[in-house]
VOTIMAR-785824 format. One record per residue (C-alpha): residue number from 1; x, y, z; residue in three letters. Coordinates in Angstrom, 2 decimals. Each point is the difference from the previous one (the first is absolute). Example, Ala and Ser with C-alpha at 12.3 -4.5 7.8 and 13.67 -1.06 7.14 Angstrom:
VOTIMAR-785824
(1 (12.30 -4.50 7.80) ala)
(2 (1.37 3.44 -0.66) ser)
END
This chain:
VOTIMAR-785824
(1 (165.91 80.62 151.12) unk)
(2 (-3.41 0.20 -1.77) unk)
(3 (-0.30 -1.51 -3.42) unk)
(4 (0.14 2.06 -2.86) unk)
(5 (-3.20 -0.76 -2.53) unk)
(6 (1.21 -1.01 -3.66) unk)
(7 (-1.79 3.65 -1.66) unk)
(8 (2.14 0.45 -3.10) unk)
(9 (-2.12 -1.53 -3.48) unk)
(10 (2.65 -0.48 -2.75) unk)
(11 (-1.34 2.44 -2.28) unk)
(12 (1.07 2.77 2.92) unk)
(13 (3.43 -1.57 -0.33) unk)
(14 (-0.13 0.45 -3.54) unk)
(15 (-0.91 3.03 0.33) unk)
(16 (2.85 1.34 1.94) unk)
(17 (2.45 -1.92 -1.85) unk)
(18 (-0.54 1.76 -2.97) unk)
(19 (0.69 3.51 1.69) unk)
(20 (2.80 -0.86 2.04) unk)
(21 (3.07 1.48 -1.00) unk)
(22 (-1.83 2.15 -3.21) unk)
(23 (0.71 3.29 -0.06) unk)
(24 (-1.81 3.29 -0.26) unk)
(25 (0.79 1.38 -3.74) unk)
(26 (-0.83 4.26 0.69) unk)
(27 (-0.42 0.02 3.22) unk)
(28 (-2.86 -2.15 0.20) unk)
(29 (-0.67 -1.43 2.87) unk)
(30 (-1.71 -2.99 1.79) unk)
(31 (-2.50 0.53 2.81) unk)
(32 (-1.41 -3.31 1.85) unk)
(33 (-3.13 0.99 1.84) unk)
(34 (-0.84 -2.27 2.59) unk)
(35 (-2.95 -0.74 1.57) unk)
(36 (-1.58 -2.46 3.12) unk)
(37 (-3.71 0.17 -1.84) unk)
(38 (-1.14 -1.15 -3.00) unk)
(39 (-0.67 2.40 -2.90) unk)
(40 (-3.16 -0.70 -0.26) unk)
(41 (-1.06 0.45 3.83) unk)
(42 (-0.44 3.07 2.14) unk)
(43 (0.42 4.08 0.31) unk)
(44 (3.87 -0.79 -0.66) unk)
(45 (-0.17 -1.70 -3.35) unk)
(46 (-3.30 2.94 -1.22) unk)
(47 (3.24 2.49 0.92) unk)
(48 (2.22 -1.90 -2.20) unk)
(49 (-2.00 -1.24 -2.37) unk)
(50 (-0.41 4.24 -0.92) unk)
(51 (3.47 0.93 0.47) unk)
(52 (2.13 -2.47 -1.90) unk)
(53 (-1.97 0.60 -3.38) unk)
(54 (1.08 3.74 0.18) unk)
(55 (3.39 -0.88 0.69) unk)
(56 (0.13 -2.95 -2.99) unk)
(57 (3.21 1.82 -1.27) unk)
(58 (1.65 -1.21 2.53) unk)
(59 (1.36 -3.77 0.69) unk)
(60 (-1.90 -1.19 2.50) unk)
(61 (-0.93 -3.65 1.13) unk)
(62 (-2.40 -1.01 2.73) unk)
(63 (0.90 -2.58 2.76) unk)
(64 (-2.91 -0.97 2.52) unk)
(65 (-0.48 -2.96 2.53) unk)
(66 (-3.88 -1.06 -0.35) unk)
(67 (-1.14 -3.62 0.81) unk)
(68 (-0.35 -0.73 -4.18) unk)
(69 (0.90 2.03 -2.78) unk)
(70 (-2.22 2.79 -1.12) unk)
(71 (-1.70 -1.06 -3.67) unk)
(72 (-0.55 3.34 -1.27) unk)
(73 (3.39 2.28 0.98) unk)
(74 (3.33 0.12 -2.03) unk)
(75 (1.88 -0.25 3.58) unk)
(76 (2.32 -3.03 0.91) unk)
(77 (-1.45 -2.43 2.84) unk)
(78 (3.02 -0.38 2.37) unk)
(79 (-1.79 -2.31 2.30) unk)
(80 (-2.17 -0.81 3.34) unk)
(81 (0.15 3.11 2.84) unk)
(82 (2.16 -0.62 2.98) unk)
(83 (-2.09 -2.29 2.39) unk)
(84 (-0.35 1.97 3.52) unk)
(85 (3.16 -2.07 1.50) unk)
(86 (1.92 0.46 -2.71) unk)
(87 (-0.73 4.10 -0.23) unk)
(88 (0.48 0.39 4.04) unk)
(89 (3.21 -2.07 -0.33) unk)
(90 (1.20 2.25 -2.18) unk)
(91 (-0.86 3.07 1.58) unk)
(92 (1.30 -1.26 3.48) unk)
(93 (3.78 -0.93 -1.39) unk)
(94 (0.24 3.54 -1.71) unk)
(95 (-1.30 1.60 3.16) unk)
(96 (2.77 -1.49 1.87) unk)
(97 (-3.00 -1.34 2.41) unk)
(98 (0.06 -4.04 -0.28) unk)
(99 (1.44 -2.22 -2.46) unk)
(100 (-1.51 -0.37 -3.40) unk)
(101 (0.40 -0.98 -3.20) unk)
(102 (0.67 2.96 -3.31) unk)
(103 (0.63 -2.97 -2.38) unk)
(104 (-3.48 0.41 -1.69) unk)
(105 (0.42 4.00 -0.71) unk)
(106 (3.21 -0.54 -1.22) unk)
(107 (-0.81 -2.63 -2.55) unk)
(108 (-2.78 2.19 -1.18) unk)
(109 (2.59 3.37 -0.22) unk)
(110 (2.80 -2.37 -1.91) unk)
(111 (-2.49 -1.11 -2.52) unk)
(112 (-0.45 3.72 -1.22) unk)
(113 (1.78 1.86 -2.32) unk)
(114 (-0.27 3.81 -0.53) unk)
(115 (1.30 3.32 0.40) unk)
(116 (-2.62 1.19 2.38) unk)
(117 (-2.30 -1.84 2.16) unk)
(118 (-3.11 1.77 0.76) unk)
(119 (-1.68 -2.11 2.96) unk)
(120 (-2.88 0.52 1.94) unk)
(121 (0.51 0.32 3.78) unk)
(122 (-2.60 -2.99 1.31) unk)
(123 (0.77 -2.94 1.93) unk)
(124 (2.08 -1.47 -2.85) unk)
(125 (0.81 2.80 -1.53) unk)
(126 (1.87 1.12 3.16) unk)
(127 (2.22 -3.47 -0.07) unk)
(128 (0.84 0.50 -2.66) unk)
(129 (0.89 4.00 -0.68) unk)
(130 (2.14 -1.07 3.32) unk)
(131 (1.98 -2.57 -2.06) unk)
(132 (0.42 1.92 -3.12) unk)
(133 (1.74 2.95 1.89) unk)
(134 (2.36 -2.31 2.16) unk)
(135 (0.99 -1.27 -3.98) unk)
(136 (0.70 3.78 -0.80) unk)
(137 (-3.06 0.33 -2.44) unk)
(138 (-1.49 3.09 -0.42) unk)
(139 (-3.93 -0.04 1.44) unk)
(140 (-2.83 2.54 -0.95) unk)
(141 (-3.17 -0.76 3.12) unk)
(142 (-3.21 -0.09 -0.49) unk)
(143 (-1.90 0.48 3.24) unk)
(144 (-3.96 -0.53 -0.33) unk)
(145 (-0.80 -0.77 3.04) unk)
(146 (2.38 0.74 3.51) unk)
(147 (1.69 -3.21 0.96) unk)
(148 (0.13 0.78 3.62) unk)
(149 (-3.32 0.98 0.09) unk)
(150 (-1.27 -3.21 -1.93) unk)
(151 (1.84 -2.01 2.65) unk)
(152 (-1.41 1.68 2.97) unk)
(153 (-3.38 -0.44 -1.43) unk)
(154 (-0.14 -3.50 -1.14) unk)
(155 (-0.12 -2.79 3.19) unk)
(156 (2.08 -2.42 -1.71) unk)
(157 (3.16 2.39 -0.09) unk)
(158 (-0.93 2.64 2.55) unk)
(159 (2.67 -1.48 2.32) unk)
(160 (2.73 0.57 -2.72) unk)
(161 (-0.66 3.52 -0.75) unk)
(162 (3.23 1.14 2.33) unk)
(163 (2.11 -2.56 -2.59) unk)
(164 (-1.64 1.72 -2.76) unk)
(165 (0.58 3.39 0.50) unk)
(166 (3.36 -0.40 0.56) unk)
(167 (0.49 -2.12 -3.02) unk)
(168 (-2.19 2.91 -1.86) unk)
(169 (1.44 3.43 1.39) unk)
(170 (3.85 -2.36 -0.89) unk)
(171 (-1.47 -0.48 -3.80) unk)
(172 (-1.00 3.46 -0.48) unk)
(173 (3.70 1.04 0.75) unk)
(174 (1.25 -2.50 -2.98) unk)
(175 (-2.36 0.36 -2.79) unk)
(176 (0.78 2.69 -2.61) unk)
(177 (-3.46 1.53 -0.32) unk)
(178 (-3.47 -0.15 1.24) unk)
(179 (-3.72 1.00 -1.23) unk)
(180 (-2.86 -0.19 2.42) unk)
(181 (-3.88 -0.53 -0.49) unk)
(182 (-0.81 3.73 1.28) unk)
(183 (1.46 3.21 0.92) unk)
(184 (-1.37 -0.75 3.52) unk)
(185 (2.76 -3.16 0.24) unk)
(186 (2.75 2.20 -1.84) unk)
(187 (-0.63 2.64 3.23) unk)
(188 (-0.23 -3.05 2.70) unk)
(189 (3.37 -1.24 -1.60) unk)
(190 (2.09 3.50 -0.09) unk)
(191 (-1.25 0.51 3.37) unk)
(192 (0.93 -3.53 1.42) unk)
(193 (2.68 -0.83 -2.40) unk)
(194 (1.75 3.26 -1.16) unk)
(195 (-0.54 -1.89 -3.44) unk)
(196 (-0.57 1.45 -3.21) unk)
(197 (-3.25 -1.41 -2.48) unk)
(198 (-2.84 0.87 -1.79) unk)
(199 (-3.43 -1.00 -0.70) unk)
(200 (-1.22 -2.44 -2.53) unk)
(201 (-3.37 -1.21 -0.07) unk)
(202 (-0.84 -0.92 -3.59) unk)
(203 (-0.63 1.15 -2.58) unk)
(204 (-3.75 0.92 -2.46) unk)
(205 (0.59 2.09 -2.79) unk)
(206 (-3.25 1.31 0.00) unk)
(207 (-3.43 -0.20 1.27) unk)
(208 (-2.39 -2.59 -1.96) unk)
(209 (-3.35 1.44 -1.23) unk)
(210 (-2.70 -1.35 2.13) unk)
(211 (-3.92 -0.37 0.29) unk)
(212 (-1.17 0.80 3.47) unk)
(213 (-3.35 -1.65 -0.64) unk)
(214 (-1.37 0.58 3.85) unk)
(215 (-3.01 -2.30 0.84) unk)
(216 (-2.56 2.66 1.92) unk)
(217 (-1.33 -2.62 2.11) unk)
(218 (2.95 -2.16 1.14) unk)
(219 (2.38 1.65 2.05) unk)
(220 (3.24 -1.81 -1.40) unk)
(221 (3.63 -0.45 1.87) unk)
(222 (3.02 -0.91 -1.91) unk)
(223 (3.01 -1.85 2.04) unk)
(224 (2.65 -1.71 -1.36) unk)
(225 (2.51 -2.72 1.86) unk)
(226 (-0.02 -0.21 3.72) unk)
(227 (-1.03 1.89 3.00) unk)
(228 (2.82 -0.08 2.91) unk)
(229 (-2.33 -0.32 2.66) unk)
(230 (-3.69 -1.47 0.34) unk)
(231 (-1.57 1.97 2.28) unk)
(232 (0.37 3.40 -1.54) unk)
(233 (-1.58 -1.06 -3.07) unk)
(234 (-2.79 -1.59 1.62) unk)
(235 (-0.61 3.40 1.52) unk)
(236 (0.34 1.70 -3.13) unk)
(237 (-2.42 -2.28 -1.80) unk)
(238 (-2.68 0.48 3.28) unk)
(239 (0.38 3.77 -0.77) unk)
(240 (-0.61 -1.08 -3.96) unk)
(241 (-3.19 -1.42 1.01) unk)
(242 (-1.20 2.64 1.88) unk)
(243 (0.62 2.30 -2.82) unk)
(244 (-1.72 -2.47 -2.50) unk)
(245 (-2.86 -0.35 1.99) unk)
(246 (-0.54 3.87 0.67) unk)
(247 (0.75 0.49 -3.65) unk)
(248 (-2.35 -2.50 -1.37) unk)
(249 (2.30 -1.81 -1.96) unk)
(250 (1.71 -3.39 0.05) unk)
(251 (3.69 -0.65 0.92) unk)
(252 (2.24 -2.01 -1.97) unk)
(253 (3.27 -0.39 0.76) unk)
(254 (2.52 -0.82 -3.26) unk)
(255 (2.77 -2.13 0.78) unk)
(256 (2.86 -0.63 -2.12) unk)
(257 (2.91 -2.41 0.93) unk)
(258 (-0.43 -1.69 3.22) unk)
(259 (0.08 0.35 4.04) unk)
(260 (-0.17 -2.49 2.78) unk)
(261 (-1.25 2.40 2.43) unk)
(262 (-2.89 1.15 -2.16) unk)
(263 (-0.81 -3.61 -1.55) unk)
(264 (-2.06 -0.87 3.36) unk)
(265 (-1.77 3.51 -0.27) unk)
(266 (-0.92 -0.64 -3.50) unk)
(267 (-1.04 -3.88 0.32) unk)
(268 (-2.59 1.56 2.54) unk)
(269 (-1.38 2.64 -2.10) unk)
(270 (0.50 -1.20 -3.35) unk)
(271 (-2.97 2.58 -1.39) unk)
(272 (1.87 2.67 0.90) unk)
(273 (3.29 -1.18 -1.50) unk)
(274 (1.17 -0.43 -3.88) unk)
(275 (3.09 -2.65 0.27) unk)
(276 (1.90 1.04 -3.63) unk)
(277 (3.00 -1.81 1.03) unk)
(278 (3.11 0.70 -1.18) unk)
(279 (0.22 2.49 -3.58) unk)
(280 (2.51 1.89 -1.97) unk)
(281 (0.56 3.75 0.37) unk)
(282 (-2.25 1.06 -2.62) unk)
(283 (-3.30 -2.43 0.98) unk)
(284 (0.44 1.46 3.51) unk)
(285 (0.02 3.85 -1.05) unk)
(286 (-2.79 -0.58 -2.00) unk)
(287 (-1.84 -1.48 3.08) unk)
(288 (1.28 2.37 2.11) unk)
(289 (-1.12 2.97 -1.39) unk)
(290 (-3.46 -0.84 0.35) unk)
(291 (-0.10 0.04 3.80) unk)
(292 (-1.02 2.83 1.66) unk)
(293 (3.13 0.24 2.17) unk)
(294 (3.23 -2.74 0.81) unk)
(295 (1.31 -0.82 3.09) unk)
(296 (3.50 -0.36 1.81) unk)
(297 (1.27 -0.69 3.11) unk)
(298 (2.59 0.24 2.33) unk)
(299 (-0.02 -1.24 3.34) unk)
(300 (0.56 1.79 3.21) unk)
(301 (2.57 -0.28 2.76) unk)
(302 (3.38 0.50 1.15) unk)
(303 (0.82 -3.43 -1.74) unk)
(304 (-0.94 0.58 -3.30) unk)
(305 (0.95 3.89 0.40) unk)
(306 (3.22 -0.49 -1.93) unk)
(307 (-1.31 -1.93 -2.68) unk)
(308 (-3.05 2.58 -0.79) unk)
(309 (2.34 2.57 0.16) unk)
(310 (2.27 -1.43 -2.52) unk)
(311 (-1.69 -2.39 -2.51) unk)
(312 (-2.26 1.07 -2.77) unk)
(313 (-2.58 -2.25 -1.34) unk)
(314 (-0.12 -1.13 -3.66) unk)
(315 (-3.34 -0.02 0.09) unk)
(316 (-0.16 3.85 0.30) unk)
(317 (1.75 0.19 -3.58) unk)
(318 (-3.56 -2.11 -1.62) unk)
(319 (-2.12 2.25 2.48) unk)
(320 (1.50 2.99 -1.66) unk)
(321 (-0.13 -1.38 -3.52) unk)
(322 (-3.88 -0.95 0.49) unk)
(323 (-0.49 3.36 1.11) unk)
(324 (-2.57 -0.19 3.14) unk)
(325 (-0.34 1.86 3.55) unk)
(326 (2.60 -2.35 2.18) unk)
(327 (-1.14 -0.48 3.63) unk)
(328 (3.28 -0.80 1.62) unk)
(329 (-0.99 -1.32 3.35) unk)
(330 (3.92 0.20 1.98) unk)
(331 (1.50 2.89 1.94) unk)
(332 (0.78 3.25 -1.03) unk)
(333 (3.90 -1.07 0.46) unk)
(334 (-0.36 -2.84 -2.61) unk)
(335 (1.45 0.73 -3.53) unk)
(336 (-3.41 -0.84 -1.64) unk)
(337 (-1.64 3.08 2.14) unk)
(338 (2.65 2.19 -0.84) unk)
(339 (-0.59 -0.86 -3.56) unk)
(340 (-3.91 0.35 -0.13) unk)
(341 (0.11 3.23 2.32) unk)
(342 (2.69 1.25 -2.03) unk)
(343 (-1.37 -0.17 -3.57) unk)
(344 (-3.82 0.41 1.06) unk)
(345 (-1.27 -3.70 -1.27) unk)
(346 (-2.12 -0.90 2.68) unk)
(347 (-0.18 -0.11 3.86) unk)
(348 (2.09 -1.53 2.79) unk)
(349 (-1.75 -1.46 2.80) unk)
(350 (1.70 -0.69 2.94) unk)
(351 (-2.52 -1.64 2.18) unk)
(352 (-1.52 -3.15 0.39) unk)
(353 (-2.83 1.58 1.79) unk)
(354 (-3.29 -0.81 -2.21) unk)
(355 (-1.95 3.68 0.18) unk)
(356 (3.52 1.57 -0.81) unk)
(357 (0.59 -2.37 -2.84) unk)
(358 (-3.69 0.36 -1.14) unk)
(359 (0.92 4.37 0.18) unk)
(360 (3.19 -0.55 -2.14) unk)
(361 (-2.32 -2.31 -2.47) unk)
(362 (-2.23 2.27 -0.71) unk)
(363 (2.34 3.12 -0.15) unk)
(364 (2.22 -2.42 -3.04) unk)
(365 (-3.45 -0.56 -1.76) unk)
(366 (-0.86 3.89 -0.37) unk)
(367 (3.47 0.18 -1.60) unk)
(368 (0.82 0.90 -3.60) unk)
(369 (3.34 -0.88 -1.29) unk)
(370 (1.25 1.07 -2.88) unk)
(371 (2.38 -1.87 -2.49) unk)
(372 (3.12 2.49 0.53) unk)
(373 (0.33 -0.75 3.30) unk)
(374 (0.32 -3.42 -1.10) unk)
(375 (2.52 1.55 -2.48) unk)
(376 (2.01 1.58 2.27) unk)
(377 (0.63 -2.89 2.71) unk)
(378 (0.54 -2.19 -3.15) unk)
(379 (2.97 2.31 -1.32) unk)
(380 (1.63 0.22 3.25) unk)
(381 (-0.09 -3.31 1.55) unk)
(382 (-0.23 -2.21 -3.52) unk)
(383 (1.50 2.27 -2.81) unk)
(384 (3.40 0.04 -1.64) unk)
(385 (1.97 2.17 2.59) unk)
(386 (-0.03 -2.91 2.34) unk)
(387 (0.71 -2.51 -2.96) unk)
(388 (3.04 2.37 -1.49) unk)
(389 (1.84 0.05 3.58) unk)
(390 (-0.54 -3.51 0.08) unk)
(391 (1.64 -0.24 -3.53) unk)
(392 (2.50 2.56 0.94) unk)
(393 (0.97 -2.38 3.15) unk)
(394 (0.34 -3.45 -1.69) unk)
(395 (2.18 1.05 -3.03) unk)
(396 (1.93 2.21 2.16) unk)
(397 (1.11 -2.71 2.71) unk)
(398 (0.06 -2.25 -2.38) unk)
(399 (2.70 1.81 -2.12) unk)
(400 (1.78 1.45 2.56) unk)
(401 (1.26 -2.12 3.17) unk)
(402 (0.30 2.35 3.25) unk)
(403 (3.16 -0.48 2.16) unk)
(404 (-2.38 -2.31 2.57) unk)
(405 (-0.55 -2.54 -2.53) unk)
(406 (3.50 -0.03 -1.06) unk)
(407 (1.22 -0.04 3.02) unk)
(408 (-2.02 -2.70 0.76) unk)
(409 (0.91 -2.05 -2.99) unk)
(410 (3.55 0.20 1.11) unk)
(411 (-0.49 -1.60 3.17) unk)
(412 (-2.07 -2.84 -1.28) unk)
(413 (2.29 -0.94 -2.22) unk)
END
């Protein structure tokens, strides 16, 4: 048996104490949205952080696990994440696998009260979705980022991605409801799944007003977050050099928020980097929009082919906003390609090869793009039709109990 950690402040308790057992005067209900990040950290909580002010008509409260409580979010601190034991324990028991221990998911699911619980399907997220469906609650899923595929790609947990997917492809069975990152996952899943979903990414209601200020003789890269693998960025910023060089101009690279595996690049050419740390939305558009182009990756191989294909980076959504050429350096199967090739906002590169990437560099540079196409990608991936079914969903399951969740209620009690 592994030891549960004590994760519950008193205010939490508080918290739930004074819902329990109210009820919902005209049909208004309660939605708990639960997340295992803070709300102040990450693509997840930028996707939330633009959603739940559109839906503000609606009672929601925000859950997360961080390792302290966020200062500067109206969500509810629930605790420490899951250490790795205690998250594989849990995942082994429910998988049937090895023994285990649910006790910590289950104290975080009885210490919630609401109509509808609208949970994010990562690592803790998962343990706890699992739980609320064996108590007969009704579950709405968000999936970011493919569970499977995050196991399979990480070391740690790669040997548990059989456990996972069966856990997973079980929870997707239970759940009342799901919305996916990107219309490329909502494909993967009615292919793989037979299930039913739809695309949420977040949502901008429109496109700021920017200054693209271009320096003439500084050739200027925007990147935000992490790269997924080193060596195709060090490629890509050989080819930058070239095209510097050639050009007459100096390269700067612009980095907002941080990554290990360019840290090392940057600590050995610190003239050609500008470190701006980490900034709010509107600080990095502003930056942003006075490169010449911003970058993207996703990496190659059969491993990360699932991922590519399904995820959708939040950093596209900023891209989009600051209105630049994006240079998405991934394969043409990849979700960000499709999106760039699609809409006609830059190039897709799929080679690490350095006279190819230099060709596809200076192709991007000789491109004009003009604000509606912007406009149009905006609309469709981050305008209200996405936020209205989303809407549509919540109240809907929330309100009306399907036979499965009855049915499951039933047998729980």
């Amino acid at each position: 048996m592994i030891p549960c950690r004590p994760a519950f402040p008193p205010s939490i308790k508080e918290t739930f104490a004074a819902k329990e057992g109210s009820c919902c005067p005209n049909n208004h209900m309660r939605i708990a949205l639960f997340t295992p990040f803070s709300p102040e950290i990450g693509g997840g909580s930028v996707q939330f952080r633009s959603l739940l002010p559109e839906l503000r008509d609606l009672d929601i409260v925000w859950f997360y696990l961080a390792e302290k409580p966020a200062g500067s979010q109206p969500a509810q601190w629930l605790g420490r994440p899951f250490t790795t034991r205690q998250l594989l324990s849990d995942l082994c028991v429910r998988s049937g696998f090895l023994p285990g221990s649910t006790a910590l998911a289950r104290a975080f699911a009885s210490r919630i009260q609401a109509d509808l619980y609208w949970v994010v399907a990562h690592n803790e997220g998962i343990s706890l979705a699992t739980e609320l469906c064996a108590m007969g609650k009704r579950v709405h899923l968000t999936i970011h980022d493919d569970p499977v595929c995050m196991f399979k790609r990480s070391r740690k947990y790669r040997a548990f991605a059989p456990l996972m997917s069966r856990q997973f492809s079980g929870l997707l069975q239970l759940v009342e409801s799901v919305d996916v990152i990107s219309p490329g996952m909502r494909d993967a899943y009615k292919q793989r799944y037979k299930l039913n979903s739809f695309p949420v990414y977040r949502f901008v209601s429109e496109l700021p007003r920017v200054s693209s200020e271009l320096a003439p003789d500084t050739l200027t890269v925007g990147h935000i977050g992490s790269v997924y693998q080193a060596k195709p960025f060090c490629h890509f910023l050989s080819a930058c050099q070239q095209v510097s060089r050639r050009a007459k101009r100096v390269l700067k690279v612009v980095r907002i928020g941080s990554s290990p595996d360019i840290d090392q690049l940057a600590s050995a050419n610190p003239q050609v980097f500008e470190n701006c740390g980490e900034q709010n939305e509107e600080k990095a558009i502003a930056r942003l929009a006075s490169c010449d182009f911003l970058y993207a990756m996703y990496p190659a191989g059969r491993r990360f082919q699932c991922f590519r294909q399904t995820s959708l980076p939040m950093k596209l959504s900023t891209y989009i906003q600051a209105q630049r050429p994006i240079f998405a350096h991934t394969p043409s199967d990849s979700s960000l390609a499709t999106i760039v090739e699609r809409y006609k906002i830059g190039t897709v590169c799929t080679s690490n090869d350095e006279s190819e990437l230099h060709n596809a560099l200076k192709a991007l540079l000789e491109k004009q793009i003009p604000r509606a196409r912007f406009e149009e990608v905006r609309l469709d991936l981050m305008g209200p039709e996405p936020l209205q079914q989303l809407r549509a969903t919540l109240t809907n399951v929330a309100l009306n109990p399907t036979a499965r969740s009855s049915a499951a209620s039933s047998s729980s009690a």
